[in-house]
matplotlib code that plots the C-alpha trace (Angstrom):
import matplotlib.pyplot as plt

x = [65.7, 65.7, 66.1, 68.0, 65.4, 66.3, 68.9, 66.3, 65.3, 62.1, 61.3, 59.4, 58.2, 58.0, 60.3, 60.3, 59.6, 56.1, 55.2, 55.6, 53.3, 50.6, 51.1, 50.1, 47.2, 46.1, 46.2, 44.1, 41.2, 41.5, 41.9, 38.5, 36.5, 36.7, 35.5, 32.4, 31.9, 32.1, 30.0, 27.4, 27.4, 26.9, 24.0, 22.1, 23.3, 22.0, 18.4, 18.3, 18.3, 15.9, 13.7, 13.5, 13.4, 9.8, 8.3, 9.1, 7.3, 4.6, 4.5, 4.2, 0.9, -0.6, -0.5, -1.9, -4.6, -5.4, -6.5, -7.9, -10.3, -12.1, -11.9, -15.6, -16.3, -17.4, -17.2, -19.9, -22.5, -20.4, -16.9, -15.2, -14.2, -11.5, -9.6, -6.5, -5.6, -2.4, 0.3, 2.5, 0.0, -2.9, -5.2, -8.9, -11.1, -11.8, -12.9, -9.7, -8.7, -10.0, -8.9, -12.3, -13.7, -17.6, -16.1, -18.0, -17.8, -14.2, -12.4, -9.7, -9.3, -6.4, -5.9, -2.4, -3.1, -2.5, -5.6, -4.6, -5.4, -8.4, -10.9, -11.1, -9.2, -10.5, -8.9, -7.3, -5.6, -5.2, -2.8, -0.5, -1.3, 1.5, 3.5, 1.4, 0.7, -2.8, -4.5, -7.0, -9.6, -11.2, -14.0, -15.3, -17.5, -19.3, -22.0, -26.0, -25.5, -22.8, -19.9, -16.6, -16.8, -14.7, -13.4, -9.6, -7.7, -4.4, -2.0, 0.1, 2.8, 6.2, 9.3, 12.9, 14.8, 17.1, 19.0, 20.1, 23.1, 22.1, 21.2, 18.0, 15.6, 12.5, 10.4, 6.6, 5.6, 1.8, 0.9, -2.6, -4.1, -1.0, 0.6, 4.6, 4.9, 6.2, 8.0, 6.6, 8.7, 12.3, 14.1, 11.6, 12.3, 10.0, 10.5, 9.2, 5.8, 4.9, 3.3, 2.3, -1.3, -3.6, -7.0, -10.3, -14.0, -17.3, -19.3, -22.9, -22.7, -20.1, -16.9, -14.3, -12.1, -9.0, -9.2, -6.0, -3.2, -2.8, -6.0, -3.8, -3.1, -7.6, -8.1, -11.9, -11.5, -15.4, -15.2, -18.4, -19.2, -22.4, -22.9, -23.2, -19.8, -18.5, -18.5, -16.1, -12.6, -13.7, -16.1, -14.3, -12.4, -16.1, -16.4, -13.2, -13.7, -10.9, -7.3, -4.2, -1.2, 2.9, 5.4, 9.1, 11.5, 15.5, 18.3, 22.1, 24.0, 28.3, 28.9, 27.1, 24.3, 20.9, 17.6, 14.1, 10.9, 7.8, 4.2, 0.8, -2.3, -6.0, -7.5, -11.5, -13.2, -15.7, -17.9, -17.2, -20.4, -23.0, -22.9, -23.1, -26.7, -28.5, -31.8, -32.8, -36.6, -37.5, -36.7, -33.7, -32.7, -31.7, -32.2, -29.0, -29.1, -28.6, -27.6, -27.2, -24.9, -23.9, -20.3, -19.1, -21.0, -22.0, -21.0, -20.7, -22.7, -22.6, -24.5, -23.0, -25.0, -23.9, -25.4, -24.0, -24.2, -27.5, -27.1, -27.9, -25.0, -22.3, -24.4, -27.9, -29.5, -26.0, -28.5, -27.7, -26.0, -26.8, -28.3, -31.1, -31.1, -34.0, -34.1, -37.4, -38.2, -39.5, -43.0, -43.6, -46.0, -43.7, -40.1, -40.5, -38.2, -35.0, -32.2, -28.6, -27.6, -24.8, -23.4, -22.7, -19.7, -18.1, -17.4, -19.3, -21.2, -21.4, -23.3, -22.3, -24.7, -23.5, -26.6, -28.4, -28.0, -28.6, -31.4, -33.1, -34.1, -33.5, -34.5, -32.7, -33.8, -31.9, -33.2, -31.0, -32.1, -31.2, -30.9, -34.4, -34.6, -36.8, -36.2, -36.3, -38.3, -36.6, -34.5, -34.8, -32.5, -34.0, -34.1, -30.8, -31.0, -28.6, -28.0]
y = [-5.8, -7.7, -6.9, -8.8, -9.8, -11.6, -13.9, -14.4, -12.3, -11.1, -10.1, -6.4, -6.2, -8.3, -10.0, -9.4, -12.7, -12.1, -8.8, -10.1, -13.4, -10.5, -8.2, -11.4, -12.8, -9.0, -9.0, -12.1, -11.1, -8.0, -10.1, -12.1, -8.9, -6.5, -7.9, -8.8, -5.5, -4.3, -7.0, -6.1, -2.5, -3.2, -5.1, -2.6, -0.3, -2.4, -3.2, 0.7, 1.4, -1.3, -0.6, 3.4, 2.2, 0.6, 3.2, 5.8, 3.9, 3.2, 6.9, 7.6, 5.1, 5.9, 9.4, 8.9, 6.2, 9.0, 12.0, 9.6, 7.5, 10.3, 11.8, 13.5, 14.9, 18.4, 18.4, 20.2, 17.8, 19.5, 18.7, 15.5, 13.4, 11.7, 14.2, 11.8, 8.1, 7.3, 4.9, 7.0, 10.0, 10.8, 13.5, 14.4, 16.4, 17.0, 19.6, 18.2, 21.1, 24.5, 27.3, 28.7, 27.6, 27.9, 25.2, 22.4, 20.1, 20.3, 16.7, 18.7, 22.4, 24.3, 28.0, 28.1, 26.7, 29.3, 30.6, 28.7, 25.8, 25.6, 26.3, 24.9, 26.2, 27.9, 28.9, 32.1, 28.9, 26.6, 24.0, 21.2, 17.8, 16.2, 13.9, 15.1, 18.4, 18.2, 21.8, 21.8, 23.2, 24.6, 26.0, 27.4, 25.2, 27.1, 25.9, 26.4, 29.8, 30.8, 30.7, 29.1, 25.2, 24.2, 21.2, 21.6, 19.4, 17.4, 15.5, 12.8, 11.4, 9.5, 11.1, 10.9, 12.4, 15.2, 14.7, 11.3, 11.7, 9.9, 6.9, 6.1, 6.8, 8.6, 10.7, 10.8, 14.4, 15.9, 19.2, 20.9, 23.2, 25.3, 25.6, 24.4, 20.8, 19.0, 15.9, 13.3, 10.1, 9.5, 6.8, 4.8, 2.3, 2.2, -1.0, -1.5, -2.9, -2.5, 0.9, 3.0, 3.3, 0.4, 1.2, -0.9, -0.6, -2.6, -3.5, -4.6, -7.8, -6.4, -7.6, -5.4, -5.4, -3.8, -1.1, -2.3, -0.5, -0.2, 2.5, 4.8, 7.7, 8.8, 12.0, 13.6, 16.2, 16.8, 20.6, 19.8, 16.4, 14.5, 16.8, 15.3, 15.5, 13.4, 10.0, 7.6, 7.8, 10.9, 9.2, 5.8, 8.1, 8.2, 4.5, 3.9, 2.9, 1.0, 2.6, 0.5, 1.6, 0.0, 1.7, 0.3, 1.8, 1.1, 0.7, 0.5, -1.2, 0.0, -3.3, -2.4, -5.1, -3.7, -4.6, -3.7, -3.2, -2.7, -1.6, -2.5, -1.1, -0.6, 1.9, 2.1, 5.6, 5.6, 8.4, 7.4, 7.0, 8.8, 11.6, 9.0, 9.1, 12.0, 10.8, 6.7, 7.1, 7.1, 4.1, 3.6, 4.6, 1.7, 1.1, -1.3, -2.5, -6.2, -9.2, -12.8, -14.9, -18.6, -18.1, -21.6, -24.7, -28.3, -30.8, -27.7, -24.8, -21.4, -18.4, -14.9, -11.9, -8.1, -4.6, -1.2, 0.3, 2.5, 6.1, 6.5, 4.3, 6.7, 10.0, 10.9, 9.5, 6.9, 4.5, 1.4, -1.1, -4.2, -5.9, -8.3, -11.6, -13.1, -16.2, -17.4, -19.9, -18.0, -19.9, -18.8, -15.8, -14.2, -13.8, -15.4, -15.1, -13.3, -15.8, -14.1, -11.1, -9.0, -6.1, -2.5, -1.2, -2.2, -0.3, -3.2, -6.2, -9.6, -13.0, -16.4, -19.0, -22.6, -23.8, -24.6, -27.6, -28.7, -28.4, -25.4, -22.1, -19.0, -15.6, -13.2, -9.7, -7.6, -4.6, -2.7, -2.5, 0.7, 0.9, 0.8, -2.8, -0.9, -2.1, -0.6, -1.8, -4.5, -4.8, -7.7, -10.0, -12.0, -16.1, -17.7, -21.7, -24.2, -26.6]
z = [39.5, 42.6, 46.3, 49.2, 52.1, 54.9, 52.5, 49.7, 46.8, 45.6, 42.5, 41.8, 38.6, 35.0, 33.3, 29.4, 28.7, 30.6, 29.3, 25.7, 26.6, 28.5, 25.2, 22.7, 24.8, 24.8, 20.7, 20.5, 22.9, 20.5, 17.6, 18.6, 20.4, 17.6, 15.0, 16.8, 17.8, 14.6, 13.0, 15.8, 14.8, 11.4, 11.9, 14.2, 11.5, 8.5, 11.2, 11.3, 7.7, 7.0, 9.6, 8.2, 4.9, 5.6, 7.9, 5.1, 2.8, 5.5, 6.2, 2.9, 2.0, 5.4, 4.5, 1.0, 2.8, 5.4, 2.5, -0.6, 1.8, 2.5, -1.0, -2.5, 1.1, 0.4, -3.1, -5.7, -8.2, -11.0, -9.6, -10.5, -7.6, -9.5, -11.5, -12.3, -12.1, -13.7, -12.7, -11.0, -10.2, -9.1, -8.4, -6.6, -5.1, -1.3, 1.5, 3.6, 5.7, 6.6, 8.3, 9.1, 12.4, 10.1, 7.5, 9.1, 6.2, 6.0, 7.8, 9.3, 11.0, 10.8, 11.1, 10.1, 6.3, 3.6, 2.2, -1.4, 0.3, 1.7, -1.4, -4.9, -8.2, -10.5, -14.3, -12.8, -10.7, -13.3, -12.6, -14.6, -13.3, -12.0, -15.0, -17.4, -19.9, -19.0, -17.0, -14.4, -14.2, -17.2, -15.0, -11.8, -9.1, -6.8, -4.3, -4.8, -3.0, -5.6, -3.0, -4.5, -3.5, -0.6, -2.1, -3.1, -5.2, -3.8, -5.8, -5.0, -7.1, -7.6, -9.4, -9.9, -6.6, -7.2, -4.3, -4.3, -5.6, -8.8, -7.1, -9.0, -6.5, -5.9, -3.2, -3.3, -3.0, -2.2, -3.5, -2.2, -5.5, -7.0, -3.5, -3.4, -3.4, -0.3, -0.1, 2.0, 1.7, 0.0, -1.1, -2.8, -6.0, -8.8, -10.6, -14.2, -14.2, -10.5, -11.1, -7.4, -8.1, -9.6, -10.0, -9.4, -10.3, -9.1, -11.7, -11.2, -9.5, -6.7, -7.8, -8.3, -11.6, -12.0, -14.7, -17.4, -16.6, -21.1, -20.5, -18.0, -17.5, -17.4, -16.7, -16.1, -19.2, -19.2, -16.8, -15.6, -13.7, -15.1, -18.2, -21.5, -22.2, -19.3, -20.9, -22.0, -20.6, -18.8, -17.2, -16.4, -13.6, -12.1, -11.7, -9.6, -6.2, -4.7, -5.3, -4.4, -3.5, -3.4, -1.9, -2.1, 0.4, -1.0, 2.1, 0.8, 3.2, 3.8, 2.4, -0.5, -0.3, -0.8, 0.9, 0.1, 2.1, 0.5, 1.5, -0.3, 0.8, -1.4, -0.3, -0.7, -2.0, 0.9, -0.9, -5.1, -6.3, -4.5, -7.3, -10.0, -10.6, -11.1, -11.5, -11.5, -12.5, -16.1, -18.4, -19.6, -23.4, -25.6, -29.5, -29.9, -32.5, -31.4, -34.0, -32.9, -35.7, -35.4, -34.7, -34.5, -36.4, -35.6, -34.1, -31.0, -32.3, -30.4, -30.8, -30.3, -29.5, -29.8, -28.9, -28.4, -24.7, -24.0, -24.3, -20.4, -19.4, -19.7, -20.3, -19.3, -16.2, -15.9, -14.3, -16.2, -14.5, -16.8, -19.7, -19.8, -23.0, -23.7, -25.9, -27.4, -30.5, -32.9, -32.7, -28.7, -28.4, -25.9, -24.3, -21.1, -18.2, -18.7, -20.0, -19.0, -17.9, -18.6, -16.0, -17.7, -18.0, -21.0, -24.1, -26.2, -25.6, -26.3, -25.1, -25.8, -26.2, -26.4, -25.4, -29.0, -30.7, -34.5, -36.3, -33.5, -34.4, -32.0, -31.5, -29.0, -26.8, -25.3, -22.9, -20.8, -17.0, -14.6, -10.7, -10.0, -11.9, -15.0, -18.0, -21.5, -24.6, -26.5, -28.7, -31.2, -33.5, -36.6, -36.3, -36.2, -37.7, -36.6, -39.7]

ax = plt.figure().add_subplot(projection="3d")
ax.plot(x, y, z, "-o")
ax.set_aspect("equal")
plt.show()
């Protein structure tokens, strides 16, 4: 519409031509703006999910770091520390919490803990360990005065989720004795062959050896720590001292792509080991017997030496913590110095000796040698003759 003005016109409003130009320019700055909003709130979207995806995880190892580092603290000489290391599990013993104000052993006070909590099982309590058919305990520990010990036994372990809409996933959950068992982290993957918990051992020389996954699940079946029962596999769940942990957190994406965040941590038993020994003064027990045979001939000889483990390495004092070889030619009047050493720890022995050539005659000695550096008597192979 236009308007007469002083004999020219003026124009009032938009002609349709311009509104349709406006209305397409408008379409494009939508065209271009959208999408990059949208592709920005994916991406905060997909950051978010990642981002919780690894502090679940890291809540969940910094929780299981937090309670198995001070594992043992509190415990009785006759309860295990360990009670189960398996890939997926495992379980121990520890004065965590209390919710007496007079617990002063106990690493954490909390008056609000129910009173299941806060004291050890006994068989009236007996419980399944998690992922397995095995029950725990089979006795009762009480303290030198006869008071129930205040050491209670928490779990951690890794199964399927049920409320992940059949997704695959996982949640680690923590129970404390045979109280309901909480979850503590969700959506975590569990790939084949990366099991949650790998466990570690320090043999005699310091360095630290990963027990073989192929021996898991161990459980401590002897009921009373240090008796003569607790040997062999029972007892190889008292020689753990470094426990590592992986975590993987899963994030789905709306686009369907999938991202992964994972956590490794080892985790070091700060107080495995200071019930290991209960005495370290007499000698130690060892009647092998030992036999040396030529295991490979001329023109590169080697001599192999065998011998059971000592009777106090797993059982009785549990003092030894290696073996001592002596070589000698079977004309010397005595052994010498000490020629190898082997650390304990191993459910059979053997020495290699690729230092003999032909025509020599050898005789070998073994002894086993305890923490105080004693050793027992001898034990003593026949001459071995390289041709």
């Amino acid at each position: 519409m236009r308007a007469m003005t002083g004999g020219r016109s003026s124009r009032t409003g938009f002609t349709l031509l311009e509104m349709l130009i406006s209305i397409s320019v408008s379409l494009l700055v939508l065209a271009v703006v959208v999408p990059f909003f949208r592709a920005q709130v994916l991406a905060v979207g997909t950051h978010s999910g990642r981002m919780d995806a690894q502090q679940n995880v890291r809540f969940g190892a910094s929780t299981i770091d937090r309670e198995l580092r001070v594992a043992g603290v509190g415990v009785v000489s006759s309860q295990p520390l360990i009670v189960q290391a398996a890939p997926d599990a495992i379980t121990f013993s520890v004065d965590f919490a209390t919710r007496s104000a007079s617990d002063l052993g106990a690493v954490y006070y909390d008056p609000d803990l129910l009173p299941a909590a806060v004291v050890s099982l006994t068989p009236a309590t007996r419980i399944v360990l998690p992922l397995s058919a095995i029950g725990y305990p089979d006795t009762a520990y009480a303290q030198a005065g006869g008071a129930p010990s205040s050491a209670e036994t928490i779990s951690f372990w890794v199964a399927p989720d049920t409320a992940s809409d059949g997704g695959g996933l996982y949640a680690l959950y923590r129970r404390v004795n045979d109280t309901p068992a909480a979850v503590i982290a969700k959506g975590i993957m569990v790939t084949p062959g990366e099991p949650v918990f790998r466990y570690f051992k320090a043999d005699t020389l310091g360095k630290v050896r990963e027990i073989p996954q192929a021996l898991l699940p161990i459980y401590h079946r002897a009921a009373i720590h240090g008796s003569a029962a607790d040997t062999l596999r029972s007892a190889l769940t008292d020689s753990i001292r470094v426990v590592r942990v992986r975590l993987t957190g899963r994030y789905t994406g709306r686009d369907g792509t999938v991202a992964t965040r994972t956590v490794d941590t080892g985790i070091r038993l700060m107080n495995a080991g200071l019930l290991q020994y209960s005495t370290c003064g007499d000698l130690p027990r060892f009647a092998g017997p030992v036999s040396a045979t030529l295991a490979d001939p001329p023109p590169a000889p080697r001599i192999v030496v065998t011998w059971p483990p000592s009777s106090d390495e797993a059982t009785g004092e549990k003092d030894v913590e290696r073996y001592v070889i002596y070589r000698r030619d079977p004309a010397a009047f005595t052994w010498g110095e000490p020629y190898a050493s082997v650390p304990a720890g191993s459910p059979s022995y053997s020495f290699s000796d690729a230092g003999v050539k032909v025509g020599e005659q050898w005789a070998y000695a073994v002894a086993a040698q305890d923490c105080s550096a004693q050793l027992s008597p001898l034990s003593q192979t026949g001459t071995v003759t390289i041709p």
